[in-house]
N, C-alpha and C positions, 0 to 999 in steps of 0.2 A: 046729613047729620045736623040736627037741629040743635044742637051744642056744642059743636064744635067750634073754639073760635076759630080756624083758620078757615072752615069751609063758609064763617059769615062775612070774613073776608075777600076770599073769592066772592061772592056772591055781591058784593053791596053793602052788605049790612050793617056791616061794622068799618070803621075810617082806618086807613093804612098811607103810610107812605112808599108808593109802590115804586120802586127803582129800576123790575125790571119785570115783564108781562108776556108771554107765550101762550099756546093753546094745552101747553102742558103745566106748565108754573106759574107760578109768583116769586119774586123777591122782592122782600118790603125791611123798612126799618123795625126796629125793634122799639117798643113804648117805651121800657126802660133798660134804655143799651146798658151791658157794663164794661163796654168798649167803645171807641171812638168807631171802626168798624162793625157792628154789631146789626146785622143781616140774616132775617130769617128765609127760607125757601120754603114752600109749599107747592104738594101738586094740586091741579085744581082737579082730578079724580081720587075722593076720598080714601084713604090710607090709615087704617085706624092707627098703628104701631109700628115701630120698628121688626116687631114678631110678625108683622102681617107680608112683610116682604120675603119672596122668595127668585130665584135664578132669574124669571122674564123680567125682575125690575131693575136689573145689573145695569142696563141701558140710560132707564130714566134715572136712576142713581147719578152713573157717572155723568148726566148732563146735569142735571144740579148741583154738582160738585162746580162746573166748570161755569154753570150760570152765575152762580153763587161766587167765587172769585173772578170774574168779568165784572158783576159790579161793584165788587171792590174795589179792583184796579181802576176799575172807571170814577170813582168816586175818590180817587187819589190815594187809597193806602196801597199795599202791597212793593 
């Protein structure tokens, strides 16, 4: 997706602060947090929507759920 910002984040393209890196995700900071914790996830297999998701993505779901509060925790909130 050549418009997506998160896929030109995965990619290179675009500058992130990345906290945490898999062959499935990303978690990077947010440009402009409105929290002191404020952490975006991304899969790096484009996902157009929340509507695009169905049962097989239950899995990668709850791993970004858990990636996603790992670097939290790791970065001292929680």
């Amino acid at each position: 997706m050549t418009n997506c910002i998160f896929c030109k984040i995965i990619s290179g393209n675009e500058p992130a602060h990345i906290i945490y890196s898999d062959d499935e995700m990303i978690v990077f900071t947010n440009i402009k947090p409105a929290a002191t914790y404020h952490f975006l996830v991304a899969t790096r297999n484009h996902i157009e929507n929340i509507n695009s998701l169905n049962s097989s993505h239950i899995p990668l779901v709850e791993r970004m759920a858990r990636n996603g509060k790992r670097a939290i925790e790791q970065s001292g909130g929680i």
